[in-house]
NUSE-251560 format. One line per 3 residues: number of its first residue (from 1); their letters; for each residue x, y, z of C-alpha. Coordinates in nm, 4 decimals. Layout:
BEGIN
NUM = A = X/Y/Z; ... .
END
This chain:
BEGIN
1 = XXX = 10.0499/12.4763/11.1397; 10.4237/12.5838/11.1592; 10.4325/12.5180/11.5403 .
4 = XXX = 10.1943/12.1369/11.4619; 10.4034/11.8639/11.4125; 10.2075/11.5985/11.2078 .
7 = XXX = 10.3337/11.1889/11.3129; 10.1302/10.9419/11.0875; 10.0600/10.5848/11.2271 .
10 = XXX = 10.1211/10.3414/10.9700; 10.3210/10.0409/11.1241; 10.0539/9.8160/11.1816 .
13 = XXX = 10.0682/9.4149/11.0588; 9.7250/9.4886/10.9149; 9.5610/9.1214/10.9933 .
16 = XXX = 9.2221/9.2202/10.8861; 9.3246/9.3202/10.5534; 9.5047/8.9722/10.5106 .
19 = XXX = 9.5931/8.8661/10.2413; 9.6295/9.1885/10.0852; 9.8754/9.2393/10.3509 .
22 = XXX = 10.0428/8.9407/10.3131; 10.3600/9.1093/10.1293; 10.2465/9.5010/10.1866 .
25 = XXX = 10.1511/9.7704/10.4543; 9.7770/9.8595/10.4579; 9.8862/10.1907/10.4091 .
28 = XXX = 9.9984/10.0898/10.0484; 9.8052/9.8861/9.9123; 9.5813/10.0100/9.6057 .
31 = XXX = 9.2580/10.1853/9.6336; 9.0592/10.3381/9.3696; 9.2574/10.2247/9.0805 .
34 = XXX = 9.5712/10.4287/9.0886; 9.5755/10.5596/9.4617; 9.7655/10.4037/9.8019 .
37 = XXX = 9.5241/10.3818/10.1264; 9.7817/10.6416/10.2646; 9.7640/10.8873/9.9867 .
40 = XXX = 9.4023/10.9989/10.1888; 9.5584/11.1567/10.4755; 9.8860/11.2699/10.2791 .
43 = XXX = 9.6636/11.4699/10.0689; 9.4664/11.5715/10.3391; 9.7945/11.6883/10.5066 .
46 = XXX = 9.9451/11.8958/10.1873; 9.5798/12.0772/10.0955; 9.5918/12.1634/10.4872 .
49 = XXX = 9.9812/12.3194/10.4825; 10.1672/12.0645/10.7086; 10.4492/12.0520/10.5684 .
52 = XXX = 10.6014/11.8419/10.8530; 10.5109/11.5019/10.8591; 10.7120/11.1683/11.0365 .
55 = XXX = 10.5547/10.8456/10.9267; 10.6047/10.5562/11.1566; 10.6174/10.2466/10.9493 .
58 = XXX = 10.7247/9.8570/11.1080; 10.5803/9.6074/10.9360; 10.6426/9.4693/10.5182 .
61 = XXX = 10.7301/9.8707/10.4362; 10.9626/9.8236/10.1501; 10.6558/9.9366/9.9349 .
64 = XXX = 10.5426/10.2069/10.1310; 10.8800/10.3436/10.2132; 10.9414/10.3483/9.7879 .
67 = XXX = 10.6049/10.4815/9.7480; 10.6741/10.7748/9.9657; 10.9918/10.8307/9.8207 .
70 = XXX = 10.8357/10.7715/9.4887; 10.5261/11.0135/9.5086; 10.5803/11.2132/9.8043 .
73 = XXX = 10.9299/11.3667/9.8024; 10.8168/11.7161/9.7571; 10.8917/11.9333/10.0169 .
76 = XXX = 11.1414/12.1533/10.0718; 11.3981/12.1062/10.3560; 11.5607/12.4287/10.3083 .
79 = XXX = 11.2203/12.5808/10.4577; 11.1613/12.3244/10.7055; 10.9541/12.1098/10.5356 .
82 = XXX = 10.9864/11.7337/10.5257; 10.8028/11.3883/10.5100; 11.0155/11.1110/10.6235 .
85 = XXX = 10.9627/10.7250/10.7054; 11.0606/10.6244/11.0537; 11.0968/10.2549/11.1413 .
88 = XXX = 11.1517/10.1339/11.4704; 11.4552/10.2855/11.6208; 11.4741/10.0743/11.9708 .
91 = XXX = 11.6192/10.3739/12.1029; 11.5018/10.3016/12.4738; 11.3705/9.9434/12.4585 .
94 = XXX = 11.4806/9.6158/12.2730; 11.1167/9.5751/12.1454; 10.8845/9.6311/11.8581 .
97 = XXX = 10.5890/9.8886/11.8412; 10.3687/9.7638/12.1286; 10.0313/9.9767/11.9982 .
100 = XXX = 10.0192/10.3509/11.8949; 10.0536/10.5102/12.2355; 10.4246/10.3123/12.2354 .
103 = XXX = 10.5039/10.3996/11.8930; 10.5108/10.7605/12.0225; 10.6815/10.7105/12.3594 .
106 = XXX = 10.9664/10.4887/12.1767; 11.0027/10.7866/11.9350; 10.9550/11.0617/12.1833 .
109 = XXX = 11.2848/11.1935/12.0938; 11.1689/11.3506/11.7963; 10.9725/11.5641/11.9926 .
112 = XXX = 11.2285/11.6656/12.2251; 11.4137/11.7472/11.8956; 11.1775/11.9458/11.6889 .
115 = XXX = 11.0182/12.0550/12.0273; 10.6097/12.1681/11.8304; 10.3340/12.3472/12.0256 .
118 = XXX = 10.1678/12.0484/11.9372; 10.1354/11.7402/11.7895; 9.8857/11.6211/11.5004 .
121 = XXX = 9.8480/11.2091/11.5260; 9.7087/11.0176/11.2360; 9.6051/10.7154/11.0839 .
124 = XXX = 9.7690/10.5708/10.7627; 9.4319/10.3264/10.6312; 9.1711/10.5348/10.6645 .
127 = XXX = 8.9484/10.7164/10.3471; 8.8621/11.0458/10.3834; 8.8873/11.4612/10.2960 .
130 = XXX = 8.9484/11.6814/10.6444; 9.0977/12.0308/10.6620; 9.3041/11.9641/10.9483 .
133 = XXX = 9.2833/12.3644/10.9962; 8.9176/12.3462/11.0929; 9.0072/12.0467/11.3933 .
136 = XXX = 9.3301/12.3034/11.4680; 9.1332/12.6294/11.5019; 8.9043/12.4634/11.7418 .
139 = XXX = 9.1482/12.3109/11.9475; 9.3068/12.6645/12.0094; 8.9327/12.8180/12.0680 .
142 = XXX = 8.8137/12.5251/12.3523; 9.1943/12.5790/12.4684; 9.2150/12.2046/12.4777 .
145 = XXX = 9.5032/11.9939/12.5612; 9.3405/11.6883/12.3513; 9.1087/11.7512/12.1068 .
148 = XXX = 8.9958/11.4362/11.9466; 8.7850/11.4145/11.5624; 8.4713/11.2122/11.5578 .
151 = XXX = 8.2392/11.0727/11.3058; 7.8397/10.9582/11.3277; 7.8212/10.5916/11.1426 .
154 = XXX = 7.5915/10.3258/11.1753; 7.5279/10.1884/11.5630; 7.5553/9.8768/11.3309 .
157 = XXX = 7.9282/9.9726/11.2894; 8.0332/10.1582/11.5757; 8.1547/9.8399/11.7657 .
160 = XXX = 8.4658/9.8250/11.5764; 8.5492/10.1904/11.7209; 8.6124/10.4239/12.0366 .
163 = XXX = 8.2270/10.5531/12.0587; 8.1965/10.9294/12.2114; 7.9673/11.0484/12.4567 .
166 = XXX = 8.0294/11.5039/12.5179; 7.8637/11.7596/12.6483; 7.6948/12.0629/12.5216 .
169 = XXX = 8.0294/12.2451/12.5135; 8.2007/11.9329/12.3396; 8.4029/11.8033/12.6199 .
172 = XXX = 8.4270/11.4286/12.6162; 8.2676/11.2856/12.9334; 8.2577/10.9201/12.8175 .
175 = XXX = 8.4009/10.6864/12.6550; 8.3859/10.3156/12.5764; 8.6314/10.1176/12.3373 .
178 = XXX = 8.4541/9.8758/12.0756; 8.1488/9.8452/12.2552; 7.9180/9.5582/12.1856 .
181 = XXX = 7.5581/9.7333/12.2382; 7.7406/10.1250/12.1258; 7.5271/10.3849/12.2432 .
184 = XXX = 7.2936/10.5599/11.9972; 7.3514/10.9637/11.9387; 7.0937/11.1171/12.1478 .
187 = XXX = 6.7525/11.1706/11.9366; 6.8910/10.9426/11.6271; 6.8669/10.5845/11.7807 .
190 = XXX = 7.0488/10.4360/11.4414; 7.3362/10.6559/11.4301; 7.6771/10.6512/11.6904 .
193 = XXX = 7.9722/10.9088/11.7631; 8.2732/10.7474/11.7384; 8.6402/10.8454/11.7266 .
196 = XXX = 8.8359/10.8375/11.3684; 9.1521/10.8236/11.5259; 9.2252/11.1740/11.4759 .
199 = XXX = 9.4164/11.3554/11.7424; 9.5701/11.6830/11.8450; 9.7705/11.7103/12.1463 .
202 = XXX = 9.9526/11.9654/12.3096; 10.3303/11.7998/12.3503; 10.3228/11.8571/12.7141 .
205 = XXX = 10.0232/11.6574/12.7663; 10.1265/11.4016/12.5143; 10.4564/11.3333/12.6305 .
208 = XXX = 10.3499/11.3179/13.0166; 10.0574/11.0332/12.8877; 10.2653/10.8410/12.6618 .
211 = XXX = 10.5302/10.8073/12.9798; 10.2395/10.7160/13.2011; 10.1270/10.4684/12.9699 .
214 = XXX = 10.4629/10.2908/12.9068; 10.4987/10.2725/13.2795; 10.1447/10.0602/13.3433 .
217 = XXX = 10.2092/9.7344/13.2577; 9.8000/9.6834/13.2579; 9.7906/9.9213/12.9421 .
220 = XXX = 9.7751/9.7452/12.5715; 9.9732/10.0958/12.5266; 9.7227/10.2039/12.2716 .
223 = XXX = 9.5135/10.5530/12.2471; 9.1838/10.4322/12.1923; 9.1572/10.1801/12.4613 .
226 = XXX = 9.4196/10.3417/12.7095; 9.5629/10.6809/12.6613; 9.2513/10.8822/12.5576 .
229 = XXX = 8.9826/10.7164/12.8241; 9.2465/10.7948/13.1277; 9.2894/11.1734/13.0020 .
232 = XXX = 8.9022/11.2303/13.0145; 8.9126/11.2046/13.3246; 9.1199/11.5641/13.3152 .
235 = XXX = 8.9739/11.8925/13.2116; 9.0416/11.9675/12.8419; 8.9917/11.6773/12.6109 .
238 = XXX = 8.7015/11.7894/12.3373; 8.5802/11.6371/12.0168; 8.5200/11.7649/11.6916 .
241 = XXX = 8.2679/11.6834/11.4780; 8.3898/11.6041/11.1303; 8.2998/11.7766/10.8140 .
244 = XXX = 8.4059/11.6983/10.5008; 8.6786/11.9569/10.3425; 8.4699/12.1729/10.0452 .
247 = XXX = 8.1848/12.0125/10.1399; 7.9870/12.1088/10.4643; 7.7084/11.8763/10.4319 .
250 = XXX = 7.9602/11.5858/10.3672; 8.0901/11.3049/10.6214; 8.1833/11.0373/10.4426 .
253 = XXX = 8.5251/10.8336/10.6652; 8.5762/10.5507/10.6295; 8.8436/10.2734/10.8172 .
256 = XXX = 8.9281/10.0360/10.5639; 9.0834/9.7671/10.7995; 8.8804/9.5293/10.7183 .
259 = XXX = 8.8462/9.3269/10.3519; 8.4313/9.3847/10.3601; 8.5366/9.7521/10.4189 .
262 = XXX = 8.8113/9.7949/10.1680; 8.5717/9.6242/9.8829; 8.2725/9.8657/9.9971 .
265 = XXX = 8.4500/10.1471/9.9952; 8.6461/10.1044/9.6535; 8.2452/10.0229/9.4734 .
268 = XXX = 8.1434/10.3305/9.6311; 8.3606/10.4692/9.3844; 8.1341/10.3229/9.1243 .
271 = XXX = 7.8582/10.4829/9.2286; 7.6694/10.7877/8.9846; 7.7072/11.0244/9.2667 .
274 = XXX = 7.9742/10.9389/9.4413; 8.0080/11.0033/9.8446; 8.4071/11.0710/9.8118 .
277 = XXX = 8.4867/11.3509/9.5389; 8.8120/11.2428/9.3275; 8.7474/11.5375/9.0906 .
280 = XXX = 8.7231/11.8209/9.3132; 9.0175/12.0513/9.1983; 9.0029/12.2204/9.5048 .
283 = XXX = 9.0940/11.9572/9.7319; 9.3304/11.7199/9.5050; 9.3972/11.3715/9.6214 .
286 = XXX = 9.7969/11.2945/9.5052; 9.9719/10.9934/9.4210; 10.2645/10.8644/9.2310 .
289 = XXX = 10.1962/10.8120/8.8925; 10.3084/10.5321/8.6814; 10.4179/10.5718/8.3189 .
292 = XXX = 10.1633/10.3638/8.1408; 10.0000/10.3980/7.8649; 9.5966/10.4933/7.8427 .
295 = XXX = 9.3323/10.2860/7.9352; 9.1128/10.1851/7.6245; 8.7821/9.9648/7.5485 .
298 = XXX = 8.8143/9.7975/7.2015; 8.6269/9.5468/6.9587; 8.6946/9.1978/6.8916 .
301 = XXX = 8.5416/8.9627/6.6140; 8.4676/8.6058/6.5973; 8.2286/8.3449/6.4588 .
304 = XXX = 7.9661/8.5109/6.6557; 8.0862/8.8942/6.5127; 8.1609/9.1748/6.6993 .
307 = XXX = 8.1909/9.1580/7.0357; 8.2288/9.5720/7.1856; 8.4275/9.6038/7.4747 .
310 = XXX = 8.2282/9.8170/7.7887; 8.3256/9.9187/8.1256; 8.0219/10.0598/8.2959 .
313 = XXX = 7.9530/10.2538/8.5929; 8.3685/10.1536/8.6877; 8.6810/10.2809/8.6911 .
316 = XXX = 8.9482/10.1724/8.4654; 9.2890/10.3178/8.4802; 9.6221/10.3714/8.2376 .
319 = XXX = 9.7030/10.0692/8.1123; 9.4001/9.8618/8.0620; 9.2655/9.7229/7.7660 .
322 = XXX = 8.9422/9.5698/7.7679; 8.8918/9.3617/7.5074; 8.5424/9.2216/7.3668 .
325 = XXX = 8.4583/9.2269/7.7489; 8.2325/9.4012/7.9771; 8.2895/9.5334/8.3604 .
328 = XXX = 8.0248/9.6674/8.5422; 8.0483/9.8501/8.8907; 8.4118/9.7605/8.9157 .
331 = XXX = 8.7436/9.9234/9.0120; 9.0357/9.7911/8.7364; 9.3885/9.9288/8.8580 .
334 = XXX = 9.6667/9.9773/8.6491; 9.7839/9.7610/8.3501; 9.4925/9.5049/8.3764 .
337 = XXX = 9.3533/9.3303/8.0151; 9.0353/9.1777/8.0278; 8.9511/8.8922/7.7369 .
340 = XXX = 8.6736/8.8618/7.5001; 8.3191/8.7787/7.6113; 8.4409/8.7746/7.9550 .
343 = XXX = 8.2331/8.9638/8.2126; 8.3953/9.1036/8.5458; 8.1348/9.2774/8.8038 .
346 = XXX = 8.1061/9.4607/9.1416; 8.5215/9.3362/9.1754; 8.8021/9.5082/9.2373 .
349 = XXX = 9.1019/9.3901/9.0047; 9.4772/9.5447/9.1399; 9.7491/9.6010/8.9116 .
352 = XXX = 9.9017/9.3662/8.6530; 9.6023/9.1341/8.6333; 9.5500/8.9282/8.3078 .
355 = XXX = 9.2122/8.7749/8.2908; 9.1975/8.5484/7.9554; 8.8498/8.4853/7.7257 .
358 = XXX = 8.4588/8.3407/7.8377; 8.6030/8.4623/8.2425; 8.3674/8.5396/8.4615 .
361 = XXX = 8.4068/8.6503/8.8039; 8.2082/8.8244/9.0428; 8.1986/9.0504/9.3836 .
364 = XXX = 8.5676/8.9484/9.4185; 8.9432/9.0800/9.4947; 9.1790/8.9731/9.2950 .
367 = XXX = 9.5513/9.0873/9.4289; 9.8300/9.1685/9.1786; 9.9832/8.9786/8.9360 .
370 = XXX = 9.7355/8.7039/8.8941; 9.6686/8.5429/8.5458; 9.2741/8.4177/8.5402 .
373 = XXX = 9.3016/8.1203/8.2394; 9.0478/8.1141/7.9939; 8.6685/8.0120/8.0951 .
376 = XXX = 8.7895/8.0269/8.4803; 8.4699/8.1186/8.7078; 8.5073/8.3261/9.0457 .
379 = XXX = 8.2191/8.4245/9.2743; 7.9494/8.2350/9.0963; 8.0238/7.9028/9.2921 .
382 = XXX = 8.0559/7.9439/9.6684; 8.1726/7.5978/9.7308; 8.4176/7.6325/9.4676 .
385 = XXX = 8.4998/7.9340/9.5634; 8.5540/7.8307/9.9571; 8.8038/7.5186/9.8667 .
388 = XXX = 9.0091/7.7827/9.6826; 9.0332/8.1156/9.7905; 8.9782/8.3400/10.1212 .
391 = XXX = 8.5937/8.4719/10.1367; 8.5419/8.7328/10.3543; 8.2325/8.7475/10.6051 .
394 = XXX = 8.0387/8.9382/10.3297; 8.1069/8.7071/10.0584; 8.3943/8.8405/9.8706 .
397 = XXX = 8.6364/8.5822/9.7138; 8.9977/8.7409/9.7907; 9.2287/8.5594/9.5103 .
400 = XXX = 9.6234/8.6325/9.6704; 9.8764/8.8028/9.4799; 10.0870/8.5709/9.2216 .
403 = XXX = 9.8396/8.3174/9.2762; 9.8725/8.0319/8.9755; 9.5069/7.9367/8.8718 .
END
């Protein structure tokens, strides 16, 4: 890992994700109650020892940059360790980040700087526990010049990424970019191999492509659709099947681009079992932590009595107070209050919500700093719902950050 360099995508305007993007990087915005999208593969990189990590950043990063800065600024530069937020330098070219591939060739000075055996590339929005060690030692074994992680998902699913075809000896022999009919992995028809846009290059080979890319004015200068299905046509470019870190029979990844995505993956959470481990002390996922206070459930009386406050089968984190209320299967972030006989389910609430008495609101978003009035309905009402507020194609009312209701 001392001779990996590790360069983390996270620059992207994050469209799909709008409008939780709409002031924020995907990287940063909540997940899980008290976690950033980009604390994932930050963790990921500190329980794997790289200790040398450039994050590309471009678009709204105030928030990630003070995040980082925030929660991350624990290395030690006396021993060559560092994590540091790049924006665009226009060092070569008066132009922003054209796709991934050109966020590496306008930054290719870094590597002619720190000058690493190889290079580690990552994305900043997707979910996920990988020893990065495992992907490294088999890149060295195959002797690979690209060695390039994939997943199985759901064919259902697979059009929205690279799919993989290898051989018996794991070398990628095809490859096709969001296909529309993605072919099945052979003897599972349901199930597809796709890319999790996870690479290791050696810097050689990464530099010479990223070059060759910014010189074809054809290219959309990106890896998946350009860099990665011209180098397959070379000898050395494997893939390696994923496995969840501490737990070999584990695969859960998921890319939360998308707002269906980001509100599926945050009620997996809820779940009894759930697929993603938050607890395992063994592979710790870090953030930075707020000073708040604890989270607490209380009673409330009234004409009616006592109404007990509940949150079941959720997670609730330091600062809530729910309040005579119930929440089922739902993800409250920090320093929410829920009111008496209100009842909040399969939603996830970000931070600094206030959500008065009698609400009820259901398989919803609601962004940060919203106040929900008293007896105000969400989810229940699709018309309603549609002249307000942004419904995904799964049904799930977005409410936008500082929205007045």
């Amino acid at each position: 890992m001392k001779k990996t360099l590790c360069i983390l995508m996270a620059g992207g305007k994050g469209e799909r994700l709008y409008p939780l993007t709409k002031a924020r990087a995907k990287p940063s915005v909540r997940f899980g109650g008290i976690y950033r999208i980009v604390d994932f593969t930050l963790s990921n990189c500190l329980n794997s020892d790289i200790r040398r990590v450039y994050v590309l950043t471009q678009y709204r990063s105030v928030s990630l940059d003070r995040h980082i800065r925030l929660g991350w600024n624990i290395f030690n530069h006396e021993l060559g360790e560092f994590i540091e937020c790049i924006p665009p330098q226009q060092r070569n070219v008066d132009r922003w980040y054209r796709g991934t591939a050109d966020s590496i060739y306008q930054n290719i000075h870094i590597l002619q700087r720190e000058r690493p055996e190889r290079v580690l590339i990552l994305s900043g929005d997707h979910v996920y526990k990988m020893n990065y060690n495992d992907m490294l030692a088999f890149h060295i074994e195959k002797n690979a010049q690209l060695t390039v992680a994939g997943v199985e998902v759901d064919r259902s699913e697979a059009s929205a990424f690279g799919v993989i075809g290898s051989d018996d000896r794991f070398r990628i022999v095809d490859w096709e970019e969001k296909p529309k009919n993605p072919k099945p992995v052979p003897g599972n028809p349901d199930k597809a191999f796709v890319s999790m846009g996870v690479y290791i290059f050696n810097t050689d080979m990464l530099v010479k492509s990223v070059i060759a890319d910014a010189k074809n004015s054809a290219s959309s200068h990106d890896f998946g659709k350009d860099v990665v299905p011209s180098a397959i046509t070379k000898s050395g470019v494997f893939v390696h099947s994923f496995k969840e870190a501490n737990n070999e029979e584990g695969r859960y990844w998921r890319d939360i681009g998308t707002l269906d995505a980001y509100w599926q993956a945050n009620m997996d959470l809820c779940k009894k079992d759930p697929p993603v481990n938050l607890y395992d002390p063994e592979w710790p996922i870090r953030t930075y932590q707020e000073q708040v206070p604890p989270a607490k459930t209380v009673s409330t009386d009234d004409s009616e009595g006592v109404l007990n406050g509940a949150a079941l089968n959720s997670i609730i984190s330091g600062g809530c107070i729910v309040s005579g209320a119930t929440v089922r299967r739902s993800v409250l972030s920090l320093n929410v209050s829920v009111g008496p006989k209100s009842l909040v389910e399969d939603s996830v609430i970000l931070e600094n919500v206030k959500i008065g008495s009698r609400v009820k609101i259901k398989k919803a978003i609601i962004d940060q700093d919203v106040h929900v009035p008293d007896d105000f309905v969400i989810g229940h009402d699709p018309e309603a719902d549609k002249a307000r507020f942004t419904i995904s194609n799964a049904g799930v009312v977005i409410v936008p950050r500082g929205m007045s209701l």
